[in-house]
C-alpha positions as CSV (number, residue, x, y, z in Angstrom):
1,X,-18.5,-20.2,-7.3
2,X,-20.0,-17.9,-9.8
3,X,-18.0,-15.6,-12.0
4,X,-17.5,-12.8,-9.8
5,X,-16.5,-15.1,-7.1
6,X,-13.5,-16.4,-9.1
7,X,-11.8,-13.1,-9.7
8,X,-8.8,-13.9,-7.2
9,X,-5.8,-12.4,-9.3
10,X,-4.1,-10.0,-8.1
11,X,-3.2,-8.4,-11.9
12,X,-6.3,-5.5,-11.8
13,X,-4.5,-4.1,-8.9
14,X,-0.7,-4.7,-11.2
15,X,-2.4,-3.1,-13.7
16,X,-3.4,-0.2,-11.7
17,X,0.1,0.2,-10.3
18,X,1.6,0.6,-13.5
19,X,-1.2,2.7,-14.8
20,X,-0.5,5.4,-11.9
21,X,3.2,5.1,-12.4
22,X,4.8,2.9,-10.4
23,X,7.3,0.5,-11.9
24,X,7.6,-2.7,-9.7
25,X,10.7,-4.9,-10.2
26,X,9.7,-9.0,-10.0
27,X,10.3,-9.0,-6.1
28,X,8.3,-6.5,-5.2
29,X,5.5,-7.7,-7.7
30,X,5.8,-11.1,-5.8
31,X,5.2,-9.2,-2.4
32,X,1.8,-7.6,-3.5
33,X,0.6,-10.9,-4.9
34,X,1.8,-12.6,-1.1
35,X,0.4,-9.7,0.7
36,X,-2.9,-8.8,-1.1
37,X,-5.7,-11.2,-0.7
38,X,-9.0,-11.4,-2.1
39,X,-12.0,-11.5,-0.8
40,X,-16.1,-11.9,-1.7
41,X,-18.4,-9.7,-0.1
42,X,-22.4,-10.7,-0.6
43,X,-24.6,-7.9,-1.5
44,X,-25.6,-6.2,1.6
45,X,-22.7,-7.8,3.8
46,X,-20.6,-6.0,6.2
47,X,-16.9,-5.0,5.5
48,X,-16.5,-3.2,8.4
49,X,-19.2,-2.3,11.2
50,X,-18.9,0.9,13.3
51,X,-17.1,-0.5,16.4
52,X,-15.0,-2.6,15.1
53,X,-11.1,-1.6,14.4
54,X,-10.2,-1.4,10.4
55,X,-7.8,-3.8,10.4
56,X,-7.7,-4.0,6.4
57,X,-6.7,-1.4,3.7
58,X,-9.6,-2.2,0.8
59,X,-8.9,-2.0,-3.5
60,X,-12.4,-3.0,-5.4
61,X,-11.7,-5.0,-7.7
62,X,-15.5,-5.9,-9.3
63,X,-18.6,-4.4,-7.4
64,X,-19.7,-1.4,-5.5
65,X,-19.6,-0.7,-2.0
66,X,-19.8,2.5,0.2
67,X,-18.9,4.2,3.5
68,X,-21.4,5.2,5.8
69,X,-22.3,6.8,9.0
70,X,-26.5,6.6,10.8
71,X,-27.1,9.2,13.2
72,X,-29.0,9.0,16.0
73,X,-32.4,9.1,14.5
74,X,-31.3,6.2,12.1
75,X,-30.8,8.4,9.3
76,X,-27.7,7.1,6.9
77,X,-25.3,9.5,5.4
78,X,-22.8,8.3,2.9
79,X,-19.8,9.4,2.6
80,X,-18.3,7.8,-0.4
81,X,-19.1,4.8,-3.0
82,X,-16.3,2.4,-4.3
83,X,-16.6,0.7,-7.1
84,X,-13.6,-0.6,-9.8
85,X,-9.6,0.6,-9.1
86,X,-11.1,2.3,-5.9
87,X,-9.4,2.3,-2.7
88,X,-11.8,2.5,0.7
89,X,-11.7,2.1,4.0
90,X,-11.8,4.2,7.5
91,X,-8.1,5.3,7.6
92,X,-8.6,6.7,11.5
93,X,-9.3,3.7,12.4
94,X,-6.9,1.4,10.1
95,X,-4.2,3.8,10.9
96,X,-4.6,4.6,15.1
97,X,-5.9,1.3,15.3
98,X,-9.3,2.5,17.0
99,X,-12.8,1.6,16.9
100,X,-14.3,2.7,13.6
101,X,-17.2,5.5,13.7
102,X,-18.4,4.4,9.9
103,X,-19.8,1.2,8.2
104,X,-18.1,0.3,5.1
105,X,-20.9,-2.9,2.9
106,X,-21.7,-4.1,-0.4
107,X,-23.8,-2.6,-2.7
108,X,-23.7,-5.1,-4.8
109,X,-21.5,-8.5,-4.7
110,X,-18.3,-7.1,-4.7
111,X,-14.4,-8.6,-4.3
112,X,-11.8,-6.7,-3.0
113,X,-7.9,-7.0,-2.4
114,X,-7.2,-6.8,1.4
115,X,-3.8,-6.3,2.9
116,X,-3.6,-6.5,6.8
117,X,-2.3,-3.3,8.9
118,X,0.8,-5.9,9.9
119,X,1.8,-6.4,6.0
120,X,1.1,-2.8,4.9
121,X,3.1,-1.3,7.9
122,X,6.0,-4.1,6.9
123,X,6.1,-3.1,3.1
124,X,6.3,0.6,4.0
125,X,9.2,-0.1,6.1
126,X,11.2,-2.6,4.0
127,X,10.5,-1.2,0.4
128,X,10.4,2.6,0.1
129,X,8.5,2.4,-3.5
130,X,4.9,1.3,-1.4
131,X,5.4,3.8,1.1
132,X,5.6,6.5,-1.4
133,X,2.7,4.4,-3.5
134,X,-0.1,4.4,-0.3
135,X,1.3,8.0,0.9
136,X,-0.1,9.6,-2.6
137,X,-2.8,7.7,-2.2
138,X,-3.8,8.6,1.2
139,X,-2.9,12.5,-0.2
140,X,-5.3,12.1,-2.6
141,X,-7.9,10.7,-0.5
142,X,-7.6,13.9,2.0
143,X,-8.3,16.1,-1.2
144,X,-11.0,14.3,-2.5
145,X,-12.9,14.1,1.4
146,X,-11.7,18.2,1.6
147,X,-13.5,18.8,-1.7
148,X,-16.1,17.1,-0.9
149,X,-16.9,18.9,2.5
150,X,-16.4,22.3,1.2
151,X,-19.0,21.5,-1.3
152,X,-21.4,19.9,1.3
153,X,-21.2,23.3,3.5
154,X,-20.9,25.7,0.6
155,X,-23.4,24.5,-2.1
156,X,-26.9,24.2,-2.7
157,X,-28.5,21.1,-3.1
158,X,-29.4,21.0,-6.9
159,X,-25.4,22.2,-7.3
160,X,-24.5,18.6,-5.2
161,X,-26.8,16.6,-7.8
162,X,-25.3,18.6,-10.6
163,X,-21.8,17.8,-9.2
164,X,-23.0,14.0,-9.1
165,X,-24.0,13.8,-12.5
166,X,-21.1,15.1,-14.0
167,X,-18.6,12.9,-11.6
168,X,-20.8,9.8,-10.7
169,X,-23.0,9.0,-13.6
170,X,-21.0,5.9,-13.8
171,X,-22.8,4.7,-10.7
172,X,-26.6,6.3,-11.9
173,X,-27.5,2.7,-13.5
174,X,-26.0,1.0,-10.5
175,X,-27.3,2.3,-7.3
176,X,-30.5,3.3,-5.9
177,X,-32.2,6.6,-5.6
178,X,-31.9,6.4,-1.7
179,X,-28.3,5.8,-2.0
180,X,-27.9,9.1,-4.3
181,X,-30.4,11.4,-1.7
182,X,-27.9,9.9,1.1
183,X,-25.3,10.8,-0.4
184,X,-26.3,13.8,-0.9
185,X,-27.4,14.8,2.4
186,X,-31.3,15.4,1.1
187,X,-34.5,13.1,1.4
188,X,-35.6,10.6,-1.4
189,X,-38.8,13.1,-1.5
190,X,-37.0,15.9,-2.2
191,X,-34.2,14.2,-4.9
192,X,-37.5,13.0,-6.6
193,X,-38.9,16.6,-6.5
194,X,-35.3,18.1,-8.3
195,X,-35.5,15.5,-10.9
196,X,-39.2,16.1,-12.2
197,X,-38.4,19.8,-11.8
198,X,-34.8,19.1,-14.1
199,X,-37.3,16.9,-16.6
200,X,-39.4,19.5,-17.3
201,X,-36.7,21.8,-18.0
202,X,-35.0,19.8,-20.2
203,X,-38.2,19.0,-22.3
204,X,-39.2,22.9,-22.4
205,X,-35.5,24.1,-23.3
């Protein structure tokens, strides 16, 4: 097993509790490391395929992954990325327990902490401290997917790229240019076209 393949602990998601807040006491710090399990996804493999129910709730521990939908004409629009202390997954379908509409693979080999539906649903009920844990989370998730479509139907397209450089340049050196242009709802022709044009500004100015 190569390096990436050996990150099993579950301490970078510890460490992220803590980080947001939440103080676990030794039980409940033995639950998430009975619970949580980690798995290797391959570049390019499938964490979940439209179709299939969401069955587990996803934290990246090392790699990059992202959630996608391909319209009838094939074309793929991403709706998020996931890389490092990043939760994702379809939560219609993980929550209702329905086919999913979206793909979720790996951009990259990635390893994630898992918990099932069953154990999630079980922690919520017995200690209080997750629920309110995975309820902020899920809060902040609705934010980030509302800002995110009120800048898809109210901005141009050179304001989304602007948007990405300033909030995703973490992920420029990581993923390709046909990932961004997806992401951003524009062809790889025309992403090409905004940077040359950005270029030349930047060497006139």
């Amino acid at each position: 097993m190569n390096k990436i393949g050996s990150i099993t602990s579950v301490e970078p998601l510890l460490d992220y509790f803590k980080k947001k807040g939440y103080v676990l006491n030794d039980r409940e710090k033995d639950l998430v490391k009975e619970k949580f399990h980690s798995r290797l996804y391959r570049k390019r493999q499938y964490i979940l395929q439209e179709g299939d129910i969401c069955t587990q709730f996803n934290f990246v521990i090392k790699g990059c992954i992202r959630t996608y939908n391909v319209d009838k004409k094939g074309n793929i629009h991403i709706l998020e990325f996931g890389t490092e202390n990043y939760w994702i997954n379809d939560l219609g379908s993980f929550h209702r327990m329905k086919p999913s509409t979206l793909n979720i693979d790996a951009l990259e080999d990635t390893v994630v902490l898992q918990i099932s539906h069953e154990d999630l649903i079980s922690l919520y009920k017995q200690f209080p401290i997750f629920d309110r844990i995975f309820r902020v989370l899920i809060e902040n998730g609705f934010i980030h997917l509302q800002e995110r479509l009120l800048q898809n139907i109210s901005s141009t397209a050179e304001e989304r790229y602007e948007y990405f450089l300033n909030n995703y340049s973490q992920l420029l050196n990581r993923i390709s240019q046909v990932q961004i242009a997806a992401f951003l709802g524009v062809t790889p022709e025309f992403l090409s076209r905004l940077r040359n044009q950005r270029s030349k500004l930047s060497q006139n100015s």
